[in-house]
ZADO-1210 file (C-alpha; in nm, 4 decimals, padded with zeros to 6 digits):
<atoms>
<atom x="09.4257" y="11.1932" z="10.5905" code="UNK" pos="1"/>
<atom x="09.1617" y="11.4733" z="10.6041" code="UNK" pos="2"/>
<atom x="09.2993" y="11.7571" z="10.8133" code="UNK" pos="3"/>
<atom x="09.3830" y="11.9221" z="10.5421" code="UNK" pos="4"/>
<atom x="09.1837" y="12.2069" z="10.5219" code="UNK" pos="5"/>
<atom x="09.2398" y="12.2533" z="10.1262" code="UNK" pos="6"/>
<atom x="08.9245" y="12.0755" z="09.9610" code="UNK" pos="7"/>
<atom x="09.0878" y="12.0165" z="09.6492" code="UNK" pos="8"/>
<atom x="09.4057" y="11.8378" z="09.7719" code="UNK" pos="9"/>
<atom x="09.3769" y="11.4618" z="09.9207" code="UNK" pos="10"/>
<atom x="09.6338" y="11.2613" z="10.0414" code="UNK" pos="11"/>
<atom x="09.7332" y="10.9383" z="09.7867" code="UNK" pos="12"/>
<atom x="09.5949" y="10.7117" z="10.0900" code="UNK" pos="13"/>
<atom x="09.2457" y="10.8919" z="10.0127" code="UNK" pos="14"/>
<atom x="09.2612" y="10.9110" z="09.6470" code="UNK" pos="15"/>
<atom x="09.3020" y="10.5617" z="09.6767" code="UNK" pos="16"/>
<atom x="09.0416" y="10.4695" z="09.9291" code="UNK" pos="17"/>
<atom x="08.7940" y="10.6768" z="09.6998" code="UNK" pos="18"/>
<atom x="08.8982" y="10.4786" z="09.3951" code="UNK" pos="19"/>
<atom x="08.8141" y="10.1681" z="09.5393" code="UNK" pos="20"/>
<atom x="08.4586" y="10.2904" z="09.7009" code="UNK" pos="21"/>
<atom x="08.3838" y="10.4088" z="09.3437" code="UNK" pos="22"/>
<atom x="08.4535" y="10.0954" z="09.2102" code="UNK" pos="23"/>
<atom x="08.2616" y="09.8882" z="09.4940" code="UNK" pos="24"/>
<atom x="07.9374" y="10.1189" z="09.4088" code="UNK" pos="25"/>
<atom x="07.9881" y="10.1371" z="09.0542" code="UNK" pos="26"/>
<atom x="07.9495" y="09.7437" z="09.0706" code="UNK" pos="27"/>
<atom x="07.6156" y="09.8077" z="09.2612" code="UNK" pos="28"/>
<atom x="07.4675" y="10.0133" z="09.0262" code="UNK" pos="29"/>
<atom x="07.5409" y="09.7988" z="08.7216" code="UNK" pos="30"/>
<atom x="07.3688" y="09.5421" z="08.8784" code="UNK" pos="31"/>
<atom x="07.0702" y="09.7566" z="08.9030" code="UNK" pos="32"/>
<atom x="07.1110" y="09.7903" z="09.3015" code="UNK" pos="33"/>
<atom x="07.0832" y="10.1700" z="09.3714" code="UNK" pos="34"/>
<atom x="06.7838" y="10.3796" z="09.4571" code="UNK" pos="35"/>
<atom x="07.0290" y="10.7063" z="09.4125" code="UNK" pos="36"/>
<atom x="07.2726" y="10.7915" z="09.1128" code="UNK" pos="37"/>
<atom x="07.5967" y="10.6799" z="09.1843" code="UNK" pos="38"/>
<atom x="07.7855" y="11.0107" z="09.2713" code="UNK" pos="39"/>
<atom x="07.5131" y="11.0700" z="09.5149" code="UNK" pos="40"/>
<atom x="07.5831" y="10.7001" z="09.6830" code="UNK" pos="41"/>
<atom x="07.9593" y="10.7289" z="09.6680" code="UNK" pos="42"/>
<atom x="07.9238" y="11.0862" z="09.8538" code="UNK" pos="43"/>
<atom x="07.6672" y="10.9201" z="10.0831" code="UNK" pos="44"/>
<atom x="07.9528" y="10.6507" z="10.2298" code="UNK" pos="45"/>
<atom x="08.1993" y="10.8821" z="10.1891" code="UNK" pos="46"/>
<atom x="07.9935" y="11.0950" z="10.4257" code="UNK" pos="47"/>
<atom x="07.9039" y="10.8697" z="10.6602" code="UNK" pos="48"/>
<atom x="08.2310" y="10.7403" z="10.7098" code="UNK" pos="49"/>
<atom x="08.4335" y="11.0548" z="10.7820" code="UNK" pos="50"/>
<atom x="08.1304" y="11.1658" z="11.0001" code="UNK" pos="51"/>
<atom x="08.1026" y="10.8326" z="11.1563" code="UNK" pos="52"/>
<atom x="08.5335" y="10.8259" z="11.2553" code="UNK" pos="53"/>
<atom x="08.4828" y="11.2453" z="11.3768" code="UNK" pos="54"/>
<atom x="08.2013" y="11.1751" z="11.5999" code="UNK" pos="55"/>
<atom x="08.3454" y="10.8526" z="11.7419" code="UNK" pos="56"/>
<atom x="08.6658" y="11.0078" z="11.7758" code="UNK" pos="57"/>
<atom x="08.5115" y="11.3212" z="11.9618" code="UNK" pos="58"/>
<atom x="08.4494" y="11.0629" z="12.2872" code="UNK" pos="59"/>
<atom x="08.6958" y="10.9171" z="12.5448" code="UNK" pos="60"/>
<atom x="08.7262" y="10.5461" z="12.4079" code="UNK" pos="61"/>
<atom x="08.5813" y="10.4239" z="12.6976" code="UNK" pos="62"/>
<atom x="08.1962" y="10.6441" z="12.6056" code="UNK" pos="63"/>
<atom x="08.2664" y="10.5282" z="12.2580" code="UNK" pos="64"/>
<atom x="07.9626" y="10.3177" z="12.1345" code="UNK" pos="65"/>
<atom x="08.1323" y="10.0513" z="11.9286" code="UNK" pos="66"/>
<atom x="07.6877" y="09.9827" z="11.7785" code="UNK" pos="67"/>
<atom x="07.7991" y="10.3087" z="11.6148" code="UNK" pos="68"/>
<atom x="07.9894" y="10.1925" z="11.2784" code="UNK" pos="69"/>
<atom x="07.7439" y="09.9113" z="11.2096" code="UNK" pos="70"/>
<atom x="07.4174" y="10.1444" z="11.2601" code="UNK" pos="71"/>
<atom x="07.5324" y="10.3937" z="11.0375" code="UNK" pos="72"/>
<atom x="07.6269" y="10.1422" z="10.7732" code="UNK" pos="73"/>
<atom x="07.2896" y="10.0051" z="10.8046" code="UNK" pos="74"/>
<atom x="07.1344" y="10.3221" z="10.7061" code="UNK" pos="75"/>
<atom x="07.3047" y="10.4290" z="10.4159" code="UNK" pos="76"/>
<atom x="07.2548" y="10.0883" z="10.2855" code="UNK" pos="77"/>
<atom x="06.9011" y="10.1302" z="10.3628" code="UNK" pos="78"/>
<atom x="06.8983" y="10.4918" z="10.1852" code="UNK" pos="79"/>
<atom x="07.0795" y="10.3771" z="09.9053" code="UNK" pos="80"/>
<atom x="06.9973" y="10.0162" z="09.7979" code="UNK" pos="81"/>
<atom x="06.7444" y="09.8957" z="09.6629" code="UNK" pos="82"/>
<atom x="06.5750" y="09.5853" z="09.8304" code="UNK" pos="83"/>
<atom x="06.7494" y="09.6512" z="10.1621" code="UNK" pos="84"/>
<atom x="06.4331" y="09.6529" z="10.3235" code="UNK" pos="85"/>
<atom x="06.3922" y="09.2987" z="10.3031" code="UNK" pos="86"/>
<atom x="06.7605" y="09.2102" z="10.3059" code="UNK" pos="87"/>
<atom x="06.8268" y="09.4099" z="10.6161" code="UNK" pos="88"/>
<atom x="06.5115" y="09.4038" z="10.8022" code="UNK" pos="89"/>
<atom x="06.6007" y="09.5095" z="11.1540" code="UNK" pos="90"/>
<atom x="06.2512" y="09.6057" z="11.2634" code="UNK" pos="91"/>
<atom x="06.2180" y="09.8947" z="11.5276" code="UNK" pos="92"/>
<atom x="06.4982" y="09.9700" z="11.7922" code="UNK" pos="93"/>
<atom x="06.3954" y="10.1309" z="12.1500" code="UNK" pos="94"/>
<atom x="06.4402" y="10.4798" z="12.2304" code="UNK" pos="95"/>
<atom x="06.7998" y="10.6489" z="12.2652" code="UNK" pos="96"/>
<atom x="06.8710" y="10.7965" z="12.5948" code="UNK" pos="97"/>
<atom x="06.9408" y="11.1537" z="12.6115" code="UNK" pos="98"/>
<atom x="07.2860" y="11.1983" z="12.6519" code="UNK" pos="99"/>
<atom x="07.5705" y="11.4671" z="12.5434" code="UNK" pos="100"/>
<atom x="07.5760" y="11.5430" z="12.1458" code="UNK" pos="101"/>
<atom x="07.8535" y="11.3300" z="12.0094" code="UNK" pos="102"/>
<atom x="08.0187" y="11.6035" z="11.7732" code="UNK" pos="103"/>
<atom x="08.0825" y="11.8642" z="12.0008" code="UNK" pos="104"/>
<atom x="08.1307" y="12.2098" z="11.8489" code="UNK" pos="105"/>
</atoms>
């Protein structure tokens, strides 16, 4: 779906998944629930998805942290909605370990 290394050509399968993240944010913002212009969120998801799949995919699936998906989601809704403060709340997390990177280069 993305090893295409042409930036300008997508497969149908991501043309389509793009469509409907547009939409999904574009629903957001009407109801007044961005702190970013929309672009910016869509590009944000879009972002921290692909990233998110690389770096998981980068480890054995056994050093795979499945907390991974669900952290990063929590962010981006943090950096992008408005009152996720409140609505998502976690409070503060202990330290990470040192371990390898996960995207190796």
């Amino acid at each position: 779906m993305y090893g295409d290394p042409e930036p300008d050509q997508r497969s149908a399968a991501a043309d389509a998944a793009l469509r409907i993240l547009d939409a999904r944010i574009h629903e957001v913002a009407a109801a007044g629930g961005l702190r970013v212009d929309e672009q910016l969120a869509v590009d944000m998801v879009h972002a921290a998805g692909c990233g998110t799949v690389l770096a998981l995919l980068a480890h054995p699936a056994e050093r795979r942290d499945p907390r991974l998906s669900d952290a990063i989601f929590e962010a981006v809704i943090a950096a992008i909605a408005t009152g996720s403060d409140d609505r998502h709340g976690a409070g503060p997390v202990p330290a990470a370990t040192p371990s390898e990177p996960i995207c190796q280069t």
